[in-house]
N, C-alpha and C positions, 0 to 999 in steps of 0.2 A: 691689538696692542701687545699679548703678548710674542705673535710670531714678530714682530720686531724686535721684543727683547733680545728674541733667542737668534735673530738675526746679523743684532751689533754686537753679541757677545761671541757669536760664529767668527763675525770679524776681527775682534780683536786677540783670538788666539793665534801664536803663533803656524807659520805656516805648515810647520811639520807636524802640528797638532789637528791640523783640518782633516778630519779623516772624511771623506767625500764615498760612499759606495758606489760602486761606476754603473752607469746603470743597462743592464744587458742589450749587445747589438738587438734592432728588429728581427724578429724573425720574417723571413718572405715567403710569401704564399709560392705554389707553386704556378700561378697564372706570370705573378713578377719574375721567377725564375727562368719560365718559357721565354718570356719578354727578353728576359739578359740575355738568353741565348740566340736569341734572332736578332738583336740587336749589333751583337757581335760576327756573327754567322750569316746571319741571311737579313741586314735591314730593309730588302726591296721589299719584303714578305705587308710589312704592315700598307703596303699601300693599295693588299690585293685582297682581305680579309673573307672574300666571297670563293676564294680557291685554295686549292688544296697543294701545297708543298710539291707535287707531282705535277698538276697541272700550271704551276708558276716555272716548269720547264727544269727542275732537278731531275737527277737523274738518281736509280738507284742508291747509289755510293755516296753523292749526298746526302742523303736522309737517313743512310745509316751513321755515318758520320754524325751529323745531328741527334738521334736516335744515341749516341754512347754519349754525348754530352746531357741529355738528360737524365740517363741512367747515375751518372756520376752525380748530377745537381740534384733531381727530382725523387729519384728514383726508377727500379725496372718497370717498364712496362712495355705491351706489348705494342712490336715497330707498325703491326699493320693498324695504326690509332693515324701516324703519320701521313699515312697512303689515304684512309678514307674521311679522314674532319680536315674540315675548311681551317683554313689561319684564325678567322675570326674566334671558332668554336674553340679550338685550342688554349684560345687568347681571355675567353670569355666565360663559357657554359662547360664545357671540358669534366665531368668529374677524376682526376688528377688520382686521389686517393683509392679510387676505387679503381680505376686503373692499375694503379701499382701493384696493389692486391692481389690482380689478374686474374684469371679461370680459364681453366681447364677444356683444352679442345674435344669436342667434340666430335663424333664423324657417324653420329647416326643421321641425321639429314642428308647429308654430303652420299652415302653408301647407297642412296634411295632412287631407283631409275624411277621415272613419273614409271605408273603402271599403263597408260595409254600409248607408251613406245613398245606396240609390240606388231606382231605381221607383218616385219618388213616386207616387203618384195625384192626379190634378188633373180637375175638372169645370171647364166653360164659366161663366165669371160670368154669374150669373142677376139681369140688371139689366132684363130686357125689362115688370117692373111699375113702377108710381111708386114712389120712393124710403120712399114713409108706408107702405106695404104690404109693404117686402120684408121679407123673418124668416131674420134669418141669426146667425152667432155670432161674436164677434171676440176675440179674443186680444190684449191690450194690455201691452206691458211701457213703462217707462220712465216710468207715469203721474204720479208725482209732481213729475215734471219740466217744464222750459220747455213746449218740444212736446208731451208725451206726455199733459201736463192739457188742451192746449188742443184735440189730434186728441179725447180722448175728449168733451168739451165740442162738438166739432162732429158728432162719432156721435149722441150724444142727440138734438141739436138738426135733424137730417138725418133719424136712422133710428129714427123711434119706438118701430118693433117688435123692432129688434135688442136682441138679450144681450149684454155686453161682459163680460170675464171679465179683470181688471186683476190682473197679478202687483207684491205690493210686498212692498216687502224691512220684515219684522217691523224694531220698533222700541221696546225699551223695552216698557214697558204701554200702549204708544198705539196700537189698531186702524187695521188699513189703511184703514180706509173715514171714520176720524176725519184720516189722514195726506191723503188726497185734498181733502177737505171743507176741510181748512187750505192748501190748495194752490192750490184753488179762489178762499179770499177771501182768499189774498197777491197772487192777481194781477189779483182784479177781478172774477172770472168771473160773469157770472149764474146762479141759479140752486143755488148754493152748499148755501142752507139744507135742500135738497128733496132732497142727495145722499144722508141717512143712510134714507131711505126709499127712495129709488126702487129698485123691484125689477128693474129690468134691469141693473143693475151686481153682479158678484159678485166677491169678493175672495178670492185667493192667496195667501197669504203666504211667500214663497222669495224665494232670489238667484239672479242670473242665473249666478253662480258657480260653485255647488255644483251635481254631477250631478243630473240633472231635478227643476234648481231646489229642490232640498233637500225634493222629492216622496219618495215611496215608488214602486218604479216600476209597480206596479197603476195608483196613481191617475195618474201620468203619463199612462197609456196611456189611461184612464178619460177623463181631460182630452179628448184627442187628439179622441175619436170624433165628438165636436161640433160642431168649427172649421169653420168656412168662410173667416176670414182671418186672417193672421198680421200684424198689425204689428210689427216689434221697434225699438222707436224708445230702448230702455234701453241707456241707456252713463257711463259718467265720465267728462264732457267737465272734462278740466284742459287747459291750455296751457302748465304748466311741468311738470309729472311724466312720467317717460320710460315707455319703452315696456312696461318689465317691471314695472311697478307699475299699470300700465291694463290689461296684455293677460289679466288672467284674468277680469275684468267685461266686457270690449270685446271681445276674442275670443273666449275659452272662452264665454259667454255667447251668444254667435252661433251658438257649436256646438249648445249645447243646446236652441236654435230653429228651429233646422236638422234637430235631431233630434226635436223635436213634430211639425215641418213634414210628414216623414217619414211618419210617425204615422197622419195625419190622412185619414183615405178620403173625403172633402167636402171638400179643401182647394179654392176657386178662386183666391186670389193670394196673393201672400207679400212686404209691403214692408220693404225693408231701408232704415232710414233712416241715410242717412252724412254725408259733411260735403264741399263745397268743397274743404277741405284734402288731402284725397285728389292733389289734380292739381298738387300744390307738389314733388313727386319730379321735374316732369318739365320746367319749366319754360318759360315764354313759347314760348320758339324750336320748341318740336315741336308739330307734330302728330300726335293719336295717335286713332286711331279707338277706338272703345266695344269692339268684338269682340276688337283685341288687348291692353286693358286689362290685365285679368288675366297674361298672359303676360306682358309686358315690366315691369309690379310687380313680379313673383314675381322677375322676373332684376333688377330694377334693388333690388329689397330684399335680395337675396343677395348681392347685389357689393357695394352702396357704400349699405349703411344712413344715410340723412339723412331729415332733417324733425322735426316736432316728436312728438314720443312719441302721444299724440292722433290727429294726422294717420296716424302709422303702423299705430296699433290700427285704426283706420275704413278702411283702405286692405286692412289684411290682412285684415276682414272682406268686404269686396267681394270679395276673391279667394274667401274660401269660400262667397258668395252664388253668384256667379260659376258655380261648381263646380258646384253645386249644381244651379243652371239649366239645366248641360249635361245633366245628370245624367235631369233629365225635371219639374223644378220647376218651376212657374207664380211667376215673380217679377219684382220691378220695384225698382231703386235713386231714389232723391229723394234729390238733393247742396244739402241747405242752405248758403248762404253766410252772413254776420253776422248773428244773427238779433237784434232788438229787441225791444220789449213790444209788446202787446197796442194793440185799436182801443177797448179799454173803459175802460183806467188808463195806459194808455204804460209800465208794469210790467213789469219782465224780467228775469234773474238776476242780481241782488246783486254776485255773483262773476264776471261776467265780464270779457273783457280793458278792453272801451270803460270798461265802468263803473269799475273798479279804475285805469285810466288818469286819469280824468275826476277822479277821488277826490284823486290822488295830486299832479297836478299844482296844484290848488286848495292841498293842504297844504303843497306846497312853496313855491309861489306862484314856481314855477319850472318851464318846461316849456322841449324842445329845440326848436330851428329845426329842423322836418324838413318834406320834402314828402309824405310818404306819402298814396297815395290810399288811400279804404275806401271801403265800402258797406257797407248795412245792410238787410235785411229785414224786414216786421213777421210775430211768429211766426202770425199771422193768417192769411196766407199761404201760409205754411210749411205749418201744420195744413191748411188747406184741400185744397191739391196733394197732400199724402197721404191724407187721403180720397178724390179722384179717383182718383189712382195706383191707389191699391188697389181699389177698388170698382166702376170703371167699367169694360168690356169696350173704349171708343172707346179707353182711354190705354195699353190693353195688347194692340193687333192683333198687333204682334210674337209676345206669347203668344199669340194664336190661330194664327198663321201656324207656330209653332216645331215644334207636334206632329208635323209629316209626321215619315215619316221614310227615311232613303238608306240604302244598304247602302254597304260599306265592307271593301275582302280585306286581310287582315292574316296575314300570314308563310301563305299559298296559301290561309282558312279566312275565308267571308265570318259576316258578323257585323253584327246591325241596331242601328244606335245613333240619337240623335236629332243632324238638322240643329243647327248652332250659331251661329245670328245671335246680334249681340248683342244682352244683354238691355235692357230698356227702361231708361232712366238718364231722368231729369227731373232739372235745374236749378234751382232757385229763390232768386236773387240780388237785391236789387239793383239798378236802370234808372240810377240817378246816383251818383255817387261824389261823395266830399268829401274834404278834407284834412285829416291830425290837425291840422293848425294852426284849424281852424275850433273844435275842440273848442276851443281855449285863445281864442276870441275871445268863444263863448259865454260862457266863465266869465268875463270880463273883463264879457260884459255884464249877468252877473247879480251883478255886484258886487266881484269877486275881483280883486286886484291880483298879477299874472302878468307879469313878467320873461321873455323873450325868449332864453337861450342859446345858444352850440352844445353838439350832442349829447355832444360828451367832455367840457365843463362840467358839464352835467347829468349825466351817468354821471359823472363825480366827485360830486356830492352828493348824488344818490342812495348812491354806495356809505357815505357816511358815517350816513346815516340806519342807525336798529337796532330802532327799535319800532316795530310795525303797529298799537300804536294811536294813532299822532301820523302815521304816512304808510302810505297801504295799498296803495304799492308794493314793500314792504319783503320780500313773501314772494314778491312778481316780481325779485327780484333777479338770481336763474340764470339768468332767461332772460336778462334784459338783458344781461348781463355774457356768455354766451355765442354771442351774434348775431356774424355777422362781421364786422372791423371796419366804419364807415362803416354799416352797415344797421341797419335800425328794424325 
């Protein structure tokens, strides 16, 4: 009775008298927030709830792209939540909050060789016949990539009579040996059409991921007894994804190279292919010798985690290269710096920083004033020095010299362990350098009209851009936005 009083008396006040308190939008969980963004972004997603954003056939770049859209709605959290929970779980069970929270990488697991990788066995590379005659067996991971097409492109073309035994990660209904052949005429390579025949290449199908590579462990060890060289040049080279979204292809995957390596009673060399970016921990001002590498990493990744997630995976992997090689391993690191295309098409990964730069600043028709120097290699190069690395006895006297071995008394109880130079490291950079400002003169002279800013200009319009397919810096944005101020 009386809320009806007060409800015809509500009504008969005039209208500007009706003071109504509006009553606050919902607020939305952050499960409805993920919702709006796949709704708008990715709607095939909900019809696949049992998979993961990665395996519904995204690539990278969209999921970083995704990945800033919820940064903006949700909040930060970390991108490798996207690479390893299902749609459903995101959708569903997900803790959101605790997420954003985040924590802190750690890398004492990751820094941990198992302790039963030890005693390798290693023979003498047996190079003393011509190159056409030697009959050996190689192990190739990484093949469908930059490097890893173009190392086994120069095995062929060097070692007639070798086997190359190439692990590729299954794909759909498309055979590894059709995934190579495609790999092969993206970037130019000769000799393409001859790879679905040729009997010296034989095809794996695993990740680098999954325990012995998602073998059974019979044939793992079946594998093993063949090898003569290990290359493992497989990794996921991003330059904006952090460490815990790379470190289980980039490191766990090294483990389980480490652990063929092991394996292998023929093994002569073991190349661990890593990146320049390794030596960004340490900066210009130091020098650091090759032998305490591994040591001052391992304390400088413990204390004060920096660099780019990438750089950290390839860096932590050297450390259980490293390890390994104390251990009694015949092995040898090759540090690519920016590597470029080919000497057959000038062809080189789509996605990398130069190219995705070169892209971006064209679409903007806006690039900053910066000085930065680079350098560029052609993967030509690259592949070449890893073939020597690996195969030649001249590039790896270190490993000949390493086998002695000293004795060593530990708490009154002596113990023979092996000498520990360090291991062999090759370089491959690089001889001139240039400036990104060179890139933005190029395209000025292949027709592009290019405006001149400073960098916080340009980082303001970049941050306004939102679609990757109008500017295809749009899913480098975290990085930019996270550099320190003033640096490129």
């Amino acid at each position: 009775m009386v809320a009806r009083m007060h409800i015809r008396r509500f009504q008969q006040l005039p209208q500007r008298q009706r003071r109504v308190r509006a009553r606050p939008p919902k607020k939305l969980s952050p499960y409805e927030r993920f919702r709006a963004i796949l709704s708008d972004y990715l709607p095939s997603a909900f019809n696949h709830p049992d998979k993961t954003l990665r395996e519904l056939g995204n690539d990278s770049i969209s999921i970083i792209q995704i990945h800033s859209l919820i940064c903006t709605s949700i909040g930060k959290i970390d991108i490798s939540n996207l690479f390893s929970r299902t749609v459903g779980e995101l959708l569903t069970t997900f803790d959101w909050r605790s997420a954003v929270r985040g924590t802190k990488a750690s890398f004492a697991r990751d820094l941990l060789l198992d302790p039963r990788l030890s005693n390798f066995s290693s023979v003498p590379i047996a190079d003393t016949v011509p190159d056409s005659e030697r009959v050996f067996s190689l192990f190739l991971t990484g093949v469908t990539g930059l490097v890893g097409s173009h190392v086994l492109y120069q095995f062929l073309q060097k070692f007639p009579r070798a086997k190359i035994t190439c692990l590729v990660r299954p794909e759909n209904s498309v055979t590894g040996r059709v995934r190579i052949k495609r790999t092969f005429e993206y970037f130019g390579l000769p000799g393409h059409e001859e790879l679905e025949e040729d009997h010296r290449i034989e095809i794996i199908e695993g990740t680098l991921e999954a325990p012995f590579f998602g073998l059974s462990e019979p044939t793992f060890n079946c594998l093993a007894q063949s090898i003569n060289f290990i290359i493992h040049a497989g990794c996921w080279v991003n330059s904006v994804l952090n460490y815990s979204t790379l470190r289980k292809a980039n490191v766990e995957g090294t483990k389980e190279c480490l652990k063929l390596a092991q394996r292998c009673p023929g093994l002569e060399n073991f190349c661990y292919v890593s990146s320049i970016s390794v030596c960004e921990f340490f900066g210009s001002e130091k020098l650091l010798s090759e032998k305490d590498f591994p040591r001052v990493a391992s304390k400088e990744l413990s204390a004060n985690y920096k660099g780019s997630g990438y750089g950290v995976s390839k860096c932590v992997g050297e450390i259980l290269v490293c390890e390994a090689y104390s251990r009694g391993l015949r092995a040898c690191i090759v540090r690519p710096g920016t590597i470029c295309g080919n000497l057959f098409s000038g062809r080189s990964n789509p996605n990398d920083f130069i190219t995705k730069y070169f892209l971006g600043i064209t679409e903007m028709q806006m690039a900053p004033e910066v000085t930065q120097e680079t350098s560029m290699v052609s993967v030509d190069f690259v592949s070449n020095l890893v073939l020597l690395a690996t195969t030649s006895s001249f590039f790896n006297l270190e490993n000949e010299n390493k086998k002695e071995k000293d004795t060593e008394v530990v708490e009154g109880e002596s113990k023979t362990s092996h000498q520990n130079p360090s291991i062999p490291v090759w370089h491959c950079v690089g001889q001139n350098t240039f400036s990104m400002r060179a890139l933005t003169e190029v395209a000025r002279e292949m027709g592009h009209k290019i405006s001149e800013v400073s960098l916080q200009e340009w980082l303001a319009a970049l941050e306004k851009e939102t679609d990757p397919n109008t500017c295809s810096l749009v899913p480098l944005k975290s990085y930019f936005f996270d550099l320190p101020a003033g640096e490129f």
